[in-house]
C-alpha positions as CSV (number, residue, x, y, z in Angstrom):
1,X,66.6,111.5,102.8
2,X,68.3,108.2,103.8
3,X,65.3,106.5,102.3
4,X,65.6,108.0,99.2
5,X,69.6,107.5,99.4
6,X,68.9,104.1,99.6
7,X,66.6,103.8,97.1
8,X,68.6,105.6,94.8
9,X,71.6,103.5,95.5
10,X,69.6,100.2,94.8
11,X,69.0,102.0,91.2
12,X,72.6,103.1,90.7
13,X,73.6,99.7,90.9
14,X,71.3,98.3,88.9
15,X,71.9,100.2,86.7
16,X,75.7,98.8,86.3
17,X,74.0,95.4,85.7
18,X,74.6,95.4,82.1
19,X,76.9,94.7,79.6
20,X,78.5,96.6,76.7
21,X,78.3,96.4,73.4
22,X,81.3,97.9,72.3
23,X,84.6,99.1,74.3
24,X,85.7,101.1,71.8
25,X,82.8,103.7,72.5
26,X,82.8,103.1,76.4
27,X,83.8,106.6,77.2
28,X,80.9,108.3,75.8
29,X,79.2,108.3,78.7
30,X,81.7,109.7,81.0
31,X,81.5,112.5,82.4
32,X,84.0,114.7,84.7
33,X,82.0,115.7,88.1
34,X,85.3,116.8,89.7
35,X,83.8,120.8,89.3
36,X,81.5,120.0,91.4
37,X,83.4,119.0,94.2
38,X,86.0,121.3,93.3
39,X,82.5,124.1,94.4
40,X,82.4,122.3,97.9
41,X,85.4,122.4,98.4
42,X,85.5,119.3,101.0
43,X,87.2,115.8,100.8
44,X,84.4,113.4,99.9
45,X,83.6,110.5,102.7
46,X,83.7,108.1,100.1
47,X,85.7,108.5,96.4
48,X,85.5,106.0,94.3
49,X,87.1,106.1,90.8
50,X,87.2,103.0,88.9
51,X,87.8,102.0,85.4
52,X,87.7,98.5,84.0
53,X,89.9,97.0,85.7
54,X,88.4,98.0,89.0
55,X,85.3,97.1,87.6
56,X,86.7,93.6,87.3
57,X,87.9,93.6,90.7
58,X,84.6,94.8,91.7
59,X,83.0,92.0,90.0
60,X,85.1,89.2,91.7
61,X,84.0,90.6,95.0
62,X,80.4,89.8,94.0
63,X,80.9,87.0,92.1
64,X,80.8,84.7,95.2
65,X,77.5,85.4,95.8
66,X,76.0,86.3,92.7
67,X,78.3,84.4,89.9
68,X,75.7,86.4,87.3
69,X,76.1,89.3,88.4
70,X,79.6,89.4,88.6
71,X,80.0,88.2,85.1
72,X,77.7,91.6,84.1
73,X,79.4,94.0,86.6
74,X,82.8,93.1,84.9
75,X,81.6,94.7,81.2
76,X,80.6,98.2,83.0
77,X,83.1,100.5,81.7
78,X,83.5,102.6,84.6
79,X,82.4,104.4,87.8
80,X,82.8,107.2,89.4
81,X,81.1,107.8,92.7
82,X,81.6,110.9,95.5
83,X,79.4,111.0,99.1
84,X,79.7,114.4,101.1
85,X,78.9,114.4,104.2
86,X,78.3,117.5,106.6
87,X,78.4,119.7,103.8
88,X,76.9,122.5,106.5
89,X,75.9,125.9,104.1
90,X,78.3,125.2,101.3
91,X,76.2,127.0,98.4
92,X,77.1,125.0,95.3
93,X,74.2,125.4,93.7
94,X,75.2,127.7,90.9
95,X,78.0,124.5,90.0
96,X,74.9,121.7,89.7
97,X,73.0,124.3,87.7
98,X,76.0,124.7,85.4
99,X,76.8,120.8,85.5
100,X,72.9,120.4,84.4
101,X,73.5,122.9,81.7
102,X,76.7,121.0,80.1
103,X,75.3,117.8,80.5
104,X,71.9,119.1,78.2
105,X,74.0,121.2,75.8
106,X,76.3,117.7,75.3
107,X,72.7,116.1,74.7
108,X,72.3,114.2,77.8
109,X,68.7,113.6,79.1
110,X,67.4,114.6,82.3
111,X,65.6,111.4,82.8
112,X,64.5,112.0,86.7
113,X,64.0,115.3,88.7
114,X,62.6,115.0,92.0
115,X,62.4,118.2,94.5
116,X,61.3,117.2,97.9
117,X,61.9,120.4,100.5
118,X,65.5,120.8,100.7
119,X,66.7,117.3,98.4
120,X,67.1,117.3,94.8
121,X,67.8,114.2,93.0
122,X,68.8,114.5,89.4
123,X,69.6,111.7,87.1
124,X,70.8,112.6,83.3
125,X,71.4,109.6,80.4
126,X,73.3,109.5,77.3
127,X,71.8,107.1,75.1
128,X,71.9,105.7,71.5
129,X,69.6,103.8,69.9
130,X,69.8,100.4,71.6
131,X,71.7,101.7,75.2
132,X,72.6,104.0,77.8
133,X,75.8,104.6,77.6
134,X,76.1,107.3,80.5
135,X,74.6,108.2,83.5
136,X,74.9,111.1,86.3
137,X,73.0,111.0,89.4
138,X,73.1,113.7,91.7
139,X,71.6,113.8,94.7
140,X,71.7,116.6,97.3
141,X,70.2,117.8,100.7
142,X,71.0,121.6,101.7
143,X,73.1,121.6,104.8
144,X,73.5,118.2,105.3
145,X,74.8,115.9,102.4
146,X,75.5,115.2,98.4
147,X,75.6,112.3,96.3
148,X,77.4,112.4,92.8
149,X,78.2,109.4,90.1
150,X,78.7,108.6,86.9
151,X,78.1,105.3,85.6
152,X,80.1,104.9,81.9
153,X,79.8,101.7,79.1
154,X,76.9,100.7,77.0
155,X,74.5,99.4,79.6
156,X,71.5,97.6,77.8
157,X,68.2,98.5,79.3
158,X,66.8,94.9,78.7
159,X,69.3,92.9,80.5
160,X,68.3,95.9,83.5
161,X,65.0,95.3,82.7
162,X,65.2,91.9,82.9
163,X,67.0,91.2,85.9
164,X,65.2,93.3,88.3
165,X,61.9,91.9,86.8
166,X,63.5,88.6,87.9
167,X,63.8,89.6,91.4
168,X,66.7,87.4,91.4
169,X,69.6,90.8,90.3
170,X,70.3,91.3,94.4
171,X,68.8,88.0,96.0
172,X,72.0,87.1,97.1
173,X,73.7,90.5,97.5
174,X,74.8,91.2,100.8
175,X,74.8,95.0,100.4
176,X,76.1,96.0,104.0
177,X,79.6,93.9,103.5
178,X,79.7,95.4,100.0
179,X,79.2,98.7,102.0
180,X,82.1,98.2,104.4
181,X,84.2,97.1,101.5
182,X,83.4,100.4,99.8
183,X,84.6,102.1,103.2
184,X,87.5,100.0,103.6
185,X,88.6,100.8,99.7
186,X,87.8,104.8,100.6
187,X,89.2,104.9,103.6
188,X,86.4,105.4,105.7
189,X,86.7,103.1,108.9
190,X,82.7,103.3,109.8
């Protein structure tokens, strides 16, 4: 599961490497996941809630490295991101199966399902013509932990596209300090 955490992750944030087209419609892709943790009924290890703003300051933490990047990260709209760990026999399933059902019924599209024994990864867009303007990912594994987030702005697929065809979108990236920084922000001394 940690490889497919990881993998996931690495497409999360690329994901955020795009830039809007409009502010005025940056909330269409949001969507509230606090139901779900509200069915676990545990504190998340990490919680991260940011809108623009934190976006921004997200982006001038990257920007030393990766002055592109930065300049993409700070058009992302917002993100909202939960990690449970030691979730032990929690049975939320009934809440993701609901989530899935509002998220379908709003239009979203389930875009990825995987079922590997006891993980499920999920990932649902909202898109227009030209961009995604939401996406949900979540990730679970029974007994042990769950990964929920919600990504929010227009986020052009070409620029995506385009910068992990480079190979050049996390060439410079030092994801482990970005890591602790997330831990730091969270409140999670590991």
């Amino acid at each position: 599961m940690k490889d497919i955490r990881f993998a996931l992750a690495i497409m999360l944030f690329t994901f955020v490497l795009a830039s809007p087209a409009s502010s005025q419609e940056a909330d269409i892709g949001r969507f509230d996941l606090s139901p779900i943790a509200d069915a676990i009924g545990q504190t998340p290890k990490v919680n991260l809630n940011f809108g623009p703003a934190m976006m921004a300051g997200f982006a001038e933490t990257i920007a030393p490295s990766s002055p592109e990047l930065g300049d993409v990260i700070r058009s992302v709209a917002g993100l909202r991101l939960m990690v449970f760990e030691d979730i032990g026999d929690v049975d939320f399933s009934g809440r993701i199966a609901e989530t899935a059902a509002d998220l379908e019924r709003a239009g979203w599209t389930a875009a990825v399902e995987v079922r590997e024994n006891d993980a499920h990864v999920d990932i649902y867009l909202n898109e227009s013509q030209q961009f995604v303007q939401g996406l949900v990912l979540m990730v679970t594994e029974r007994g042990s932990e769950a990964v929920f987030a919600n990504i929010f702005g227009d986020l052009d697929p070409v620029v995506i596209g385009k910068m992990i065809g480079s190979g050049e979108a996390l060439k410079n990236l030092d994801l482990g300090a970005l890591s602790q920084q997330f831990g730091a922000i969270s409140g999670d001394d590991s």
